[in-house]
PQR file with spaces between the fields and no chain letter, atoms N, CA, C, O and H, PARSE charges and radii, in Angstrom:
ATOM       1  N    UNK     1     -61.447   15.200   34.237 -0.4000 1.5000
ATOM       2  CA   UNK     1     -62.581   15.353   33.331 -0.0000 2.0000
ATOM       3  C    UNK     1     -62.319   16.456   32.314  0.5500 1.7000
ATOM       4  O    UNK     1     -62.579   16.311   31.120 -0.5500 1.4000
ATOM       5  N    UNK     2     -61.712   17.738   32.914 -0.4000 1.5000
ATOM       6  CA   UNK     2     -61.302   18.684   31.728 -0.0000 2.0000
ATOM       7  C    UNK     2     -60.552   18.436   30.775  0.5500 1.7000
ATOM       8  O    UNK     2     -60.594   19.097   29.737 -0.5500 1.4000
ATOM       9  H    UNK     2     -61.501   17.856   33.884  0.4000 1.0000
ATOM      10  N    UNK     3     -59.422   17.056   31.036 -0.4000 1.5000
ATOM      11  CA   UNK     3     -58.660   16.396   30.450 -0.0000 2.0000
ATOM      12  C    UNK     3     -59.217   15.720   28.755  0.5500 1.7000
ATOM      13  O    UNK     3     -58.760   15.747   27.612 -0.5500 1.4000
ATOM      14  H    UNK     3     -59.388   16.519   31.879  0.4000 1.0000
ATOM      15  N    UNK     4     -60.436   15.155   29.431 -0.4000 1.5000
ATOM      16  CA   UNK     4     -61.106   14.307   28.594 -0.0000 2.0000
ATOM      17  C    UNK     4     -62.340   15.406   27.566  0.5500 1.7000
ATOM      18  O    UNK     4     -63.044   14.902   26.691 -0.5500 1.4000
ATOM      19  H    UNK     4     -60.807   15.134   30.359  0.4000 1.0000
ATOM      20  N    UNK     5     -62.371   16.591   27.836 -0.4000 1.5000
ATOM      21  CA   UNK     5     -63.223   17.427   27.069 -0.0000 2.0000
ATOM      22  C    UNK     5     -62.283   17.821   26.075  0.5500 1.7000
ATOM      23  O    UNK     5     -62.728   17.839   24.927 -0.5500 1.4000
ATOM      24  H    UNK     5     -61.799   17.000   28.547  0.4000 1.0000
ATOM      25  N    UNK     6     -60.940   18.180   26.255 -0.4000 1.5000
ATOM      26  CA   UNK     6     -60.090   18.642   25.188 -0.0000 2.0000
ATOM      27  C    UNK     6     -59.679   17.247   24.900  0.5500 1.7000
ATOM      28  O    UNK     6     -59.952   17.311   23.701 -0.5500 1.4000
ATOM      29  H    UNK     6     -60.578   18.164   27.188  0.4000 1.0000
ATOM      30  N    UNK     7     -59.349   16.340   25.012 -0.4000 1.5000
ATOM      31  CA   UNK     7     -59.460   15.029   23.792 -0.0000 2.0000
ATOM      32  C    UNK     7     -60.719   15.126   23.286  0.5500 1.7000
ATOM      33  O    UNK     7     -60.575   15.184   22.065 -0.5500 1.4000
ATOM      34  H    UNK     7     -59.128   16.288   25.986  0.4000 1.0000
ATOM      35  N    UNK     8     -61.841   15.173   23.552 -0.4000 1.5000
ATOM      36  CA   UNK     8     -63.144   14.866   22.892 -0.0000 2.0000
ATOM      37  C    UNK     8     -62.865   16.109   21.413  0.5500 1.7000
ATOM      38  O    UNK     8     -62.815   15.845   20.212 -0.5500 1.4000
ATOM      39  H    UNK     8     -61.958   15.126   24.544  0.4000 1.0000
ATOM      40  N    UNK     9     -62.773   17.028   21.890 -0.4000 1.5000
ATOM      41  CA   UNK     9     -62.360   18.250   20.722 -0.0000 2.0000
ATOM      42  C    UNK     9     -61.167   17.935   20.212  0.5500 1.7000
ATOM      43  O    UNK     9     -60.786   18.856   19.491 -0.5500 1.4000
ATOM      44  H    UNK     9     -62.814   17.242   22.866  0.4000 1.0000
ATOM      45  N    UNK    10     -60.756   17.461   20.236 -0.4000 1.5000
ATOM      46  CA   UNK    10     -59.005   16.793   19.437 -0.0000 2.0000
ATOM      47  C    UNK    10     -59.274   15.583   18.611  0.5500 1.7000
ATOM      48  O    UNK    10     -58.676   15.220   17.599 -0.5500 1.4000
ATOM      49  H    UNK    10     -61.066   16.712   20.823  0.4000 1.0000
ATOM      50  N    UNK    11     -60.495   14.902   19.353 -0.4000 1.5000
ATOM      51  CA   UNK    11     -60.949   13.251   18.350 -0.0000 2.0000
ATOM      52  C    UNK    11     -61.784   13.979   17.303  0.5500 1.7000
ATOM      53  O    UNK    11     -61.352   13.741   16.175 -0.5500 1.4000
ATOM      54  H    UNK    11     -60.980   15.197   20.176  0.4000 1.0000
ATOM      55  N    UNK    12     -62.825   14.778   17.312 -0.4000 1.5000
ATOM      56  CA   UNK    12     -63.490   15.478   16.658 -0.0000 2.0000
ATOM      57  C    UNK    12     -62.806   15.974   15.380  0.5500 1.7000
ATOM      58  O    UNK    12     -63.429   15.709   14.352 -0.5500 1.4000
ATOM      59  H    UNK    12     -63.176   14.972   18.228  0.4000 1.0000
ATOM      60  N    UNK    13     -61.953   16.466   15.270 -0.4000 1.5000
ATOM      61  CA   UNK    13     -61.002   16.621   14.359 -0.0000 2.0000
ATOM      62  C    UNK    13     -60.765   15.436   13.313  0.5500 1.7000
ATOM      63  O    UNK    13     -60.491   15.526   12.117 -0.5500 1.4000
ATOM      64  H    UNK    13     -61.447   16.681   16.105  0.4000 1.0000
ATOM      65  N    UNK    14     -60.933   14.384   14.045 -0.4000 1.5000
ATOM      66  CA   UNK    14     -60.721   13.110   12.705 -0.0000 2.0000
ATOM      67  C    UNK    14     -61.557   12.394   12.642  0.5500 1.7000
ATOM      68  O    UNK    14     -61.365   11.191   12.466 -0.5500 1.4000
ATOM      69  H    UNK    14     -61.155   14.311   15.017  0.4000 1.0000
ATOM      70  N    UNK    15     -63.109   13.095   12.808 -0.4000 1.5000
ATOM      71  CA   UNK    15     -64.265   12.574   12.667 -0.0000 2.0000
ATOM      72  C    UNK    15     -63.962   12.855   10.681  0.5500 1.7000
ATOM      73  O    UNK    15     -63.159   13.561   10.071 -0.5500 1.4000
ATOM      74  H    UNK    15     -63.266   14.073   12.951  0.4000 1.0000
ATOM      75  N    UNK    16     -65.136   11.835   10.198 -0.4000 1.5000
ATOM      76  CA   UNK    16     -65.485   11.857    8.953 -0.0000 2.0000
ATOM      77  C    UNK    16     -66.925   12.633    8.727  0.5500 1.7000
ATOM      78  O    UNK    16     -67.711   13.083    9.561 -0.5500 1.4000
ATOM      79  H    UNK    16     -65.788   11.261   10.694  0.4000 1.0000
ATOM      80  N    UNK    17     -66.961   12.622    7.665 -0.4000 1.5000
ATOM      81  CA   UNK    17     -69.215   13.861    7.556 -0.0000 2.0000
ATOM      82  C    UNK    17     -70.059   12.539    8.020  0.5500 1.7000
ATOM      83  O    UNK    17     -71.290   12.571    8.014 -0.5500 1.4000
ATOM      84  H    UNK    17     -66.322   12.257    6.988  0.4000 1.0000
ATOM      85  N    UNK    18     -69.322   11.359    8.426 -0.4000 1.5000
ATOM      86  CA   UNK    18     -70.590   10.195    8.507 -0.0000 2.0000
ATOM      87  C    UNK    18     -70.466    9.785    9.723  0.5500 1.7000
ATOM      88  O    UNK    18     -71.216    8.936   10.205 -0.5500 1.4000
ATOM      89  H    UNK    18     -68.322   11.333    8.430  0.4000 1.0000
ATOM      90  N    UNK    19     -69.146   10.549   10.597 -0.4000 1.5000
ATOM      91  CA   UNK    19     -68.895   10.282   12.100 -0.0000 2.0000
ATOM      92  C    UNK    19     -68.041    9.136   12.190  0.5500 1.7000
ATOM      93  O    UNK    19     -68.143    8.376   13.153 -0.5500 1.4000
ATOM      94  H    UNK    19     -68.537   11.239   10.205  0.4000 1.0000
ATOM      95  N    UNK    20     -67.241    8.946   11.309 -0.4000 1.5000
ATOM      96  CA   UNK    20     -66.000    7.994   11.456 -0.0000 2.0000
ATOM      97  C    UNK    20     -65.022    8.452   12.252  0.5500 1.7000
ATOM      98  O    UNK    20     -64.922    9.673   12.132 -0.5500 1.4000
ATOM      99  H    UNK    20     -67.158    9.563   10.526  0.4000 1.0000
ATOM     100  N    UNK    21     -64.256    7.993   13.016 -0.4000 1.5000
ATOM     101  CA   UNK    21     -62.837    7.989   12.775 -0.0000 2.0000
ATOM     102  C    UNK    21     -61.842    7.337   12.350  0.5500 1.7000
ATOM     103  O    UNK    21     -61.519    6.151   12.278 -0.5500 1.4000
ATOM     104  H    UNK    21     -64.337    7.001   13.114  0.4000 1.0000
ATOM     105  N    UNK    22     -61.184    8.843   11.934 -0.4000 1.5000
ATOM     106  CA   UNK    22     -60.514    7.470   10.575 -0.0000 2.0000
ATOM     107  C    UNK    22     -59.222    8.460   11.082  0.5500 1.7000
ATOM     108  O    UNK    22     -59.398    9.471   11.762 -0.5500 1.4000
ATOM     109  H    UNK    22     -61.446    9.806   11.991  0.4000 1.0000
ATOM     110  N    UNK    23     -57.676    7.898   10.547 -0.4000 1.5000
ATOM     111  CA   UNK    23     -56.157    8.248   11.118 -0.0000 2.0000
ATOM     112  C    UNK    23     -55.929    9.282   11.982  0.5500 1.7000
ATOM     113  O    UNK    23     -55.553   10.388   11.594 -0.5500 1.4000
ATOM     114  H    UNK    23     -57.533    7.077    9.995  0.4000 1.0000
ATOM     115  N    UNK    24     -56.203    8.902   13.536 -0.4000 1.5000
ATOM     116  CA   UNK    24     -56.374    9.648   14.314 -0.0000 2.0000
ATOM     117  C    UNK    24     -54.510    9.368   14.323  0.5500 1.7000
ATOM     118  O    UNK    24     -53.832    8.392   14.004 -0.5500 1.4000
ATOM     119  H    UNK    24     -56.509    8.003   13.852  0.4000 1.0000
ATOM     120  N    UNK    25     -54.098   10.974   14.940 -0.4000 1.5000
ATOM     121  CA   UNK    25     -52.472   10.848   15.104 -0.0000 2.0000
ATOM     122  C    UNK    25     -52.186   10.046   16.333  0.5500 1.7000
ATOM     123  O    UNK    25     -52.966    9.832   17.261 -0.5500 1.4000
ATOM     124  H    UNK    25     -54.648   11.768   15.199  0.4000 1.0000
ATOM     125  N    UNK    26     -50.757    9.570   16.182 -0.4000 1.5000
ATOM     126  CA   UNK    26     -49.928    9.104   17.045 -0.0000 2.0000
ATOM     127  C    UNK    26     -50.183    9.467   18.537  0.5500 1.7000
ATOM     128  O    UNK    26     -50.610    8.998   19.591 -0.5500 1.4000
ATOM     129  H    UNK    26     -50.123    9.744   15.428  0.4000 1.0000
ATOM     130  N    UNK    27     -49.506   10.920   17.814 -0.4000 1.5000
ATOM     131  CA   UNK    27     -49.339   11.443   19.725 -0.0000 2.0000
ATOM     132  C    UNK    27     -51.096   11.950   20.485  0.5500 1.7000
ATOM     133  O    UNK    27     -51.279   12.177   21.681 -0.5500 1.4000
ATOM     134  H    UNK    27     -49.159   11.302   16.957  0.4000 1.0000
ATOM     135  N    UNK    28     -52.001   12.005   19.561 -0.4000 1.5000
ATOM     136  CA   UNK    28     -53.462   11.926   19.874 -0.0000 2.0000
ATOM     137  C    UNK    28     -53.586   10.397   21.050  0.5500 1.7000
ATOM     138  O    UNK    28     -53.768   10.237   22.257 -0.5500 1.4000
ATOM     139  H    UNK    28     -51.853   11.821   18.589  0.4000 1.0000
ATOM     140  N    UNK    29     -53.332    9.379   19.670 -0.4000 1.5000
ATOM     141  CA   UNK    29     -53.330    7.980   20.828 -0.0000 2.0000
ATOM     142  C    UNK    29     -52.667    7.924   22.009  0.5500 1.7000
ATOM     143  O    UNK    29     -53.019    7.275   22.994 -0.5500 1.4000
ATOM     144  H    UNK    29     -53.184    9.509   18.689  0.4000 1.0000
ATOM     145  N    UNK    30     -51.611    8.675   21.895 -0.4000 1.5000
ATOM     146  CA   UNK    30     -50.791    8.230   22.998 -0.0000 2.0000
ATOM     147  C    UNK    30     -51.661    8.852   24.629  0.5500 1.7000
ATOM     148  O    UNK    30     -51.725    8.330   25.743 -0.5500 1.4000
ATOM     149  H    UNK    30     -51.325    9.203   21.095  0.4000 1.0000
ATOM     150  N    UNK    31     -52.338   10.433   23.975 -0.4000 1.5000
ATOM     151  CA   UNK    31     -52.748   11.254   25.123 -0.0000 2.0000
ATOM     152  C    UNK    31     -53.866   10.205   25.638  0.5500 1.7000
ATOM     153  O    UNK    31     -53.902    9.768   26.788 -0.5500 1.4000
ATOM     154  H    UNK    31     -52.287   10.856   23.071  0.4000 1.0000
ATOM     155  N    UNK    32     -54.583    9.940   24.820 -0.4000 1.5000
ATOM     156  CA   UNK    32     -55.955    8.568   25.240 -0.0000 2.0000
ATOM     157  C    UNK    32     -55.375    7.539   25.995  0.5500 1.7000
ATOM     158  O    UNK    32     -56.187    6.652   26.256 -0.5500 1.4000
ATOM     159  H    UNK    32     -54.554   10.295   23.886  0.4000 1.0000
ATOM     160  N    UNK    33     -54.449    7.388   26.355 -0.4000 1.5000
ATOM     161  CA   UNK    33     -53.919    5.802   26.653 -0.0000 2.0000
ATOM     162  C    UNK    33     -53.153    6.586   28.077  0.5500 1.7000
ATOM     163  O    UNK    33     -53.146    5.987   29.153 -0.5500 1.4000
ATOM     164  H    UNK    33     -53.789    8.109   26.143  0.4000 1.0000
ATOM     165  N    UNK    34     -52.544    7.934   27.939 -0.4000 1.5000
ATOM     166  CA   UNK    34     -52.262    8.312   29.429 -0.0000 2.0000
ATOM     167  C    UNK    34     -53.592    8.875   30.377  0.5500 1.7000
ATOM     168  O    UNK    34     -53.709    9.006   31.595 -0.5500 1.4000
ATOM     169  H    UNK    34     -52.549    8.421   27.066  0.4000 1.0000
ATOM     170  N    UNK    35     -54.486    9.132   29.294 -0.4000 1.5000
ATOM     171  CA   UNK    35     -55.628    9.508   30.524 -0.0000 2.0000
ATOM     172  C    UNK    35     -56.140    8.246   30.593  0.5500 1.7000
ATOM     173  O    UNK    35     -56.439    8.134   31.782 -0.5500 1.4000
ATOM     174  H    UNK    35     -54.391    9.026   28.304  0.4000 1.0000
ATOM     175  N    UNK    36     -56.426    7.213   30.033 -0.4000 1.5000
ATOM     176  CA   UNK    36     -57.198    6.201   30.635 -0.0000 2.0000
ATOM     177  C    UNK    36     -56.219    5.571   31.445  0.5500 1.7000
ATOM     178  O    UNK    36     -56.776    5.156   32.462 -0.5500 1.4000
ATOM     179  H    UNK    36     -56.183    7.304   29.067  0.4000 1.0000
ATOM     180  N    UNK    37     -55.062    5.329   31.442 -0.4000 1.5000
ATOM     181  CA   UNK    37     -54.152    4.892   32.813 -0.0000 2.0000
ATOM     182  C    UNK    37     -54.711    5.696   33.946  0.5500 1.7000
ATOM     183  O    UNK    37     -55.229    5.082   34.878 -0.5500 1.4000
ATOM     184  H    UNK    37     -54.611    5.666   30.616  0.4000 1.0000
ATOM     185  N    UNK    38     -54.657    7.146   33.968 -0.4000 1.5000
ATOM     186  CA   UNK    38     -55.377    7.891   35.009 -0.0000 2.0000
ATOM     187  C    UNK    38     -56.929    7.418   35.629  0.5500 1.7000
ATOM     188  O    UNK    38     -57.406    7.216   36.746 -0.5500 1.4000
ATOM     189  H    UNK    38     -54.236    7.645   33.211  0.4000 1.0000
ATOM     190  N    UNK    39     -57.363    7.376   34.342 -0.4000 1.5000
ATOM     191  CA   UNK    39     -59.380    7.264   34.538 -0.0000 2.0000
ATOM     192  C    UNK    39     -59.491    6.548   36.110  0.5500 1.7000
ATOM     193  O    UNK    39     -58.494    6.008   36.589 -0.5500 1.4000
ATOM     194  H    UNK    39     -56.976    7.540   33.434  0.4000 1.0000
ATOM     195  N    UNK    40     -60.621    6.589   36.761 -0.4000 1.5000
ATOM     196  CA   UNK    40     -60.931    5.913   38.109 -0.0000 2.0000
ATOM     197  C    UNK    40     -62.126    5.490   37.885  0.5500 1.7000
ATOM     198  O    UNK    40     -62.681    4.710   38.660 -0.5500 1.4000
ATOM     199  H    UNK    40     -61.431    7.027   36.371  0.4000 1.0000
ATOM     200  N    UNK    41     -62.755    5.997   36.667 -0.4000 1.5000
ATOM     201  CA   UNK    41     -64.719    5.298   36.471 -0.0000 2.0000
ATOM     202  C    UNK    41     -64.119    4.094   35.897  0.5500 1.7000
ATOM     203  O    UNK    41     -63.022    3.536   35.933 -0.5500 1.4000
ATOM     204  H    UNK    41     -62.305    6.630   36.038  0.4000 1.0000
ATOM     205  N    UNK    42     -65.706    3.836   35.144 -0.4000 1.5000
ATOM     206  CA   UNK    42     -65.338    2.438   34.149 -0.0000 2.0000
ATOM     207  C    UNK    42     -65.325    2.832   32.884  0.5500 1.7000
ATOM     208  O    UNK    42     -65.443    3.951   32.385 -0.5500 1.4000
ATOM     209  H    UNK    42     -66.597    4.289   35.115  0.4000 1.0000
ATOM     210  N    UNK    43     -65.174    1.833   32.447 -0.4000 1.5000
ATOM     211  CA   UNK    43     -64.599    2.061   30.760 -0.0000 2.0000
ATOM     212  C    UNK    43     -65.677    2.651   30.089  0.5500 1.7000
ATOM     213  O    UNK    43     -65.592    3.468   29.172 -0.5500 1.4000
ATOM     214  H    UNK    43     -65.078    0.924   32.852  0.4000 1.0000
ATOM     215  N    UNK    44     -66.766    2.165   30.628 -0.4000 1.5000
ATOM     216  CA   UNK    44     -67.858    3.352   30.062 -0.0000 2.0000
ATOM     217  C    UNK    44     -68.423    4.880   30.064  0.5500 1.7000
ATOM     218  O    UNK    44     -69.087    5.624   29.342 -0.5500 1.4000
ATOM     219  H    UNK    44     -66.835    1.502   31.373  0.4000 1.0000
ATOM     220  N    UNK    45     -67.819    4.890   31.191 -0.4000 1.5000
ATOM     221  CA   UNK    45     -68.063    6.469   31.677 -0.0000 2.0000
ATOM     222  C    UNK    45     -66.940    7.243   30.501  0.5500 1.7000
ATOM     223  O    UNK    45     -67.210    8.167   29.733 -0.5500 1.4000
ATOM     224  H    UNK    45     -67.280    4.286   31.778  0.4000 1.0000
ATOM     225  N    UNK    46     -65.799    6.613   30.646 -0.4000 1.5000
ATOM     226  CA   UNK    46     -64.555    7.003   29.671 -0.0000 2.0000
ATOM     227  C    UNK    46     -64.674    7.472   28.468  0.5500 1.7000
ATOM     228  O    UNK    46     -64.059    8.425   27.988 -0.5500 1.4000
ATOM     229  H    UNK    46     -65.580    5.863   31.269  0.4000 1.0000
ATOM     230  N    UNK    47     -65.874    6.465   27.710 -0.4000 1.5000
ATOM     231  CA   UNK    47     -66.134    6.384   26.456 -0.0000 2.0000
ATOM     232  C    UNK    47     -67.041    7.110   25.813  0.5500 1.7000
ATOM     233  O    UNK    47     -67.210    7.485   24.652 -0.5500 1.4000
ATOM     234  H    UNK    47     -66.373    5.691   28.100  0.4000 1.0000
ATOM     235  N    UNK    48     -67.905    7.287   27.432 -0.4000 1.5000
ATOM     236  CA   UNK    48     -69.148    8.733   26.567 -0.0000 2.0000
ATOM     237  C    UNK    48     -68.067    9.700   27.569  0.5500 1.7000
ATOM     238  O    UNK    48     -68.783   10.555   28.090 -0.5500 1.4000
ATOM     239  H    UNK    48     -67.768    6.983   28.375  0.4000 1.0000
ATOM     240  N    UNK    49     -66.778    9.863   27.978 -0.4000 1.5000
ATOM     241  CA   UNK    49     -66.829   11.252   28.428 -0.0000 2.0000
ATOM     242  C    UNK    49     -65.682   11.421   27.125  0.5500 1.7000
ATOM     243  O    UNK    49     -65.007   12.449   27.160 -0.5500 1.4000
ATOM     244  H    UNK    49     -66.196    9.168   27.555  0.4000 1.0000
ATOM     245  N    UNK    50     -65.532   10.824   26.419 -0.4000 1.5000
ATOM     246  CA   UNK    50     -64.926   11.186   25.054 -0.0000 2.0000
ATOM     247  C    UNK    50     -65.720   10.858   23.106  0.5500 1.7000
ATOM     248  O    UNK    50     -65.195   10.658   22.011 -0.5500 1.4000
ATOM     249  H    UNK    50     -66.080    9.989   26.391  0.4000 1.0000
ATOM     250  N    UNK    51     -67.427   10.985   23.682 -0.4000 1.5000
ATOM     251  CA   UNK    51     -67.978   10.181   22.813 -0.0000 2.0000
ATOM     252  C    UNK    51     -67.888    9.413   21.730  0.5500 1.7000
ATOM     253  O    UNK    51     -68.554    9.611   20.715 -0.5500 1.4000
ATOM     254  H    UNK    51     -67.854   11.147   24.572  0.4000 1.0000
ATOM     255  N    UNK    52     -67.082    8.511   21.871 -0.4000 1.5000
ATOM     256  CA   UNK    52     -67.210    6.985   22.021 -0.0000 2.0000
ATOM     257  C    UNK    52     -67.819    5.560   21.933  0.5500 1.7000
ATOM     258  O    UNK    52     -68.350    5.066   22.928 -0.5500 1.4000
ATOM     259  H    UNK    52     -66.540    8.350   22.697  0.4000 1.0000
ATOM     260  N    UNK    53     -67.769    5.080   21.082 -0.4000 1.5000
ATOM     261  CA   UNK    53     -68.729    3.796   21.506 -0.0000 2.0000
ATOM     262  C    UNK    53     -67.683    3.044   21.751  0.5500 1.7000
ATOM     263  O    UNK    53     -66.491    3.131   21.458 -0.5500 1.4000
ATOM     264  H    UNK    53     -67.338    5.481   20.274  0.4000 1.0000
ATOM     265  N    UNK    54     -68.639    1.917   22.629 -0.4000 1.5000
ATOM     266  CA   UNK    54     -67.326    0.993   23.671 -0.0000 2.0000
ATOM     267  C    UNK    54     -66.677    0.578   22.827  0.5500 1.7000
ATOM     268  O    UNK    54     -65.636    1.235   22.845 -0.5500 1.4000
ATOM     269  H    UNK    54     -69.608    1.847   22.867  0.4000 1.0000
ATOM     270  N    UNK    55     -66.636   -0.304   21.888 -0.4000 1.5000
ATOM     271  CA   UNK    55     -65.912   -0.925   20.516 -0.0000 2.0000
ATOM     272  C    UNK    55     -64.838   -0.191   20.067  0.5500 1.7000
ATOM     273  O    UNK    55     -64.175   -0.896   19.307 -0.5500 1.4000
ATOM     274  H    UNK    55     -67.482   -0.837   21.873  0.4000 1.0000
ATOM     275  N    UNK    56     -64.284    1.110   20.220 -0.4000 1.5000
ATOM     276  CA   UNK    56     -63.966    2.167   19.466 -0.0000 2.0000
ATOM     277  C    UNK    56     -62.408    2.044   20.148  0.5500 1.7000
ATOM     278  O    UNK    56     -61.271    2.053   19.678 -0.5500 1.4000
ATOM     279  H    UNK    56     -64.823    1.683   20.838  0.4000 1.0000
ATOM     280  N    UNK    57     -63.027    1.916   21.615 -0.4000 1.5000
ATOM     281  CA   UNK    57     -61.492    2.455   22.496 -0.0000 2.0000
ATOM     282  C    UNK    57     -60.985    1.174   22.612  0.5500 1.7000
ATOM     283  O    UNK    57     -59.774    1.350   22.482 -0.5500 1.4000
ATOM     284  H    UNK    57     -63.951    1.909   21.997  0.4000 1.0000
ATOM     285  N    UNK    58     -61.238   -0.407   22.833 -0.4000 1.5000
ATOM     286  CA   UNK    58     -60.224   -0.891   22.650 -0.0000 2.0000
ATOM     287  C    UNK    58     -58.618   -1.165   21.536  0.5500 1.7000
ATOM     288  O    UNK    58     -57.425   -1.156   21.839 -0.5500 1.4000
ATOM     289  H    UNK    58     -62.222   -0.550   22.938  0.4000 1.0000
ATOM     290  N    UNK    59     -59.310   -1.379   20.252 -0.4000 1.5000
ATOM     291  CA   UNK    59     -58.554   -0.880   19.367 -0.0000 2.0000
ATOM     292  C    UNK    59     -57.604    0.317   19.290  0.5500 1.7000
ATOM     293  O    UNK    59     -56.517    0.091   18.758 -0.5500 1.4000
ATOM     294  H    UNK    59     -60.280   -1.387   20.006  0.4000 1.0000
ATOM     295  N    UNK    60     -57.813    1.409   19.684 -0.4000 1.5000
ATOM     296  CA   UNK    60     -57.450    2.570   20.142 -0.0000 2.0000
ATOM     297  C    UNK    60     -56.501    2.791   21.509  0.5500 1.7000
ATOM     298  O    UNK    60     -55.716    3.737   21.589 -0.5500 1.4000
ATOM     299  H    UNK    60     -58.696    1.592   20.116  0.4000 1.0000
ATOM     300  N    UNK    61     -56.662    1.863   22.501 -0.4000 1.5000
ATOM     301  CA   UNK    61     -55.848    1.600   23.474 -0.0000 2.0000
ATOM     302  C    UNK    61     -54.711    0.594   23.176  0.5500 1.7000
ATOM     303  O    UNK    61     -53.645    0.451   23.774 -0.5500 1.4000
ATOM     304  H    UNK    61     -57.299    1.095   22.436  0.4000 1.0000
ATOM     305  N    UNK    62     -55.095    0.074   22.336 -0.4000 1.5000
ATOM     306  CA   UNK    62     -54.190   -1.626   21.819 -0.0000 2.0000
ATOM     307  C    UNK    62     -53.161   -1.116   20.778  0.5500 1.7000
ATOM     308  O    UNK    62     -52.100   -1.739   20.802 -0.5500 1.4000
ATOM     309  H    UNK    62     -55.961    0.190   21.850  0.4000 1.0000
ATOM     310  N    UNK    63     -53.262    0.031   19.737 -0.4000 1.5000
ATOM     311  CA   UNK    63     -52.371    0.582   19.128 -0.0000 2.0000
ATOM     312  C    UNK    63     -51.613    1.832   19.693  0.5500 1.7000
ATOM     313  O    UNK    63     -50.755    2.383   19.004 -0.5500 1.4000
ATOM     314  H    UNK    63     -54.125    0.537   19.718  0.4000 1.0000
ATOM     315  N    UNK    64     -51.900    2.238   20.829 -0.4000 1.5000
ATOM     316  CA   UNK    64     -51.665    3.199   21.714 -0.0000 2.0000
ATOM     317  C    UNK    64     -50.239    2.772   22.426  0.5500 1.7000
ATOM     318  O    UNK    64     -49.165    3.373   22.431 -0.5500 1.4000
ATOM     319  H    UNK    64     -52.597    1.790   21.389  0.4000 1.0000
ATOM     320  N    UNK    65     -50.575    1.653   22.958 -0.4000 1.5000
ATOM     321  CA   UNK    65     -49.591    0.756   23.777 -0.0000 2.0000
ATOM     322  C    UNK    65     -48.881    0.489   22.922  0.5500 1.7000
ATOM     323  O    UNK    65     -47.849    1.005   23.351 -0.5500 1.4000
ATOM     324  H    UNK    65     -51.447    1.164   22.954  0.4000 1.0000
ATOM     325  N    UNK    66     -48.541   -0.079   21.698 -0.4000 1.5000
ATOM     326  CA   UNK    66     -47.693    0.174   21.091 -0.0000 2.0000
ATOM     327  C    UNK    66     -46.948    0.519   20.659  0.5500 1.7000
ATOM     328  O    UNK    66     -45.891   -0.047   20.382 -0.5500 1.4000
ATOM     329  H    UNK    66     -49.380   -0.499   21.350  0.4000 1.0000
ATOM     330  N    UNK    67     -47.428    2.050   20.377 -0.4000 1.5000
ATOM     331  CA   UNK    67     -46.883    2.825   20.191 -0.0000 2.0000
ATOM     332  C    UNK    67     -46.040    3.728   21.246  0.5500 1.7000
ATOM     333  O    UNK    67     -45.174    4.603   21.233 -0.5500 1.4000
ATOM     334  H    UNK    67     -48.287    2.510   20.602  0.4000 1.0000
ATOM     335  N    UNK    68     -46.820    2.986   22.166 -0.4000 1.5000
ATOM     336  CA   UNK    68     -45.563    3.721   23.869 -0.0000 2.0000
ATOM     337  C    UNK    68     -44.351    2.546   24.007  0.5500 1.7000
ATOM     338  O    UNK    68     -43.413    2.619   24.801 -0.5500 1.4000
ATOM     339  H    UNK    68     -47.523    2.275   22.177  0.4000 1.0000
ATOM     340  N    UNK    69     -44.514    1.795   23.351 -0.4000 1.5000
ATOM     341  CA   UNK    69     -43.746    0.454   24.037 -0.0000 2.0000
ATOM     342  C    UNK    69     -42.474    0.701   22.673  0.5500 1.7000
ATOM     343  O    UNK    69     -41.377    0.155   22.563 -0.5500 1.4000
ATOM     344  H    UNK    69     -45.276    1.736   22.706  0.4000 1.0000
ATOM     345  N    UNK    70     -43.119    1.692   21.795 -0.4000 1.5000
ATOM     346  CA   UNK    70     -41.620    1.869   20.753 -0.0000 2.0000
ATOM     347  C    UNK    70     -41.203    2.639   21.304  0.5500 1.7000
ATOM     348  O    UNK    70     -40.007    2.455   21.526 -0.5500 1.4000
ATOM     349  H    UNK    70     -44.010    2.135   21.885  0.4000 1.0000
ATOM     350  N    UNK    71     -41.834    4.038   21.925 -0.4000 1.5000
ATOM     351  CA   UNK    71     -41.166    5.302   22.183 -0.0000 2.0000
ATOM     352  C    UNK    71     -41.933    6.069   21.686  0.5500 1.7000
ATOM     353  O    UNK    71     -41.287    7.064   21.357 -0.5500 1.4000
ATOM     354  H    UNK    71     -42.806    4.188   21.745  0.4000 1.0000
ATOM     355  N    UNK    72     -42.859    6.166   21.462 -0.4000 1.5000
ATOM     356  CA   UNK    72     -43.473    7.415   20.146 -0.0000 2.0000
ATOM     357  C    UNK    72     -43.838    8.106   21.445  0.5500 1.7000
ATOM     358  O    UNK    72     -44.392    9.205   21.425 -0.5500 1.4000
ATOM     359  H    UNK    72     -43.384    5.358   21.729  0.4000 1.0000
C-alpha cells in the first residue's frame, strides 16, 4: 500500500489543471504494471488506491506490458 501512495504522488505529476493524464513516463508505467502484478485486492481497490478511474488503468497496463516485453 505504501507502494501505491508514492505512485499516486508520481501520477500526480502528469495530471493536467483539468485532471488529465496526459504522457505519463515509461519507467512510471512500468512501476504500475509491477505493483499491480503484486496487488492481491481487485482492480478496484487498485484504482482508488492510486486515484484512478477504472477506464484509466487498463490502457495503462496494456502499454505497460509492452513496454516490458521490449525491455524498457
Amino acid at each position: 500500500m505504501a507502494d501505491n501512495i508514492v505512485l499516486k504522488k508520481r501520477l500526480s505529476s502528469f495530471r493536467t489543471e483539468n485532471g488529465r493524464l496526459t504522457k505519463i513516463s515509461d519507467d512510471l508505467l512500468v512501476d504500475i504494471l509491477r505493483a499491480w502484478e503484486s496487488w492481491t485486492g481487485t482492480a478496484k481497490e487498485y484504482c482508488i488506491s492510486l486515484g484512478l478511474k477504472k477506464d484509466q488503468l487498463g490502457p495503462m497496463i496494456k502499454k505497460a506490458k509492452k513496454l516490458a516485453k521490449s525491455g524498457a
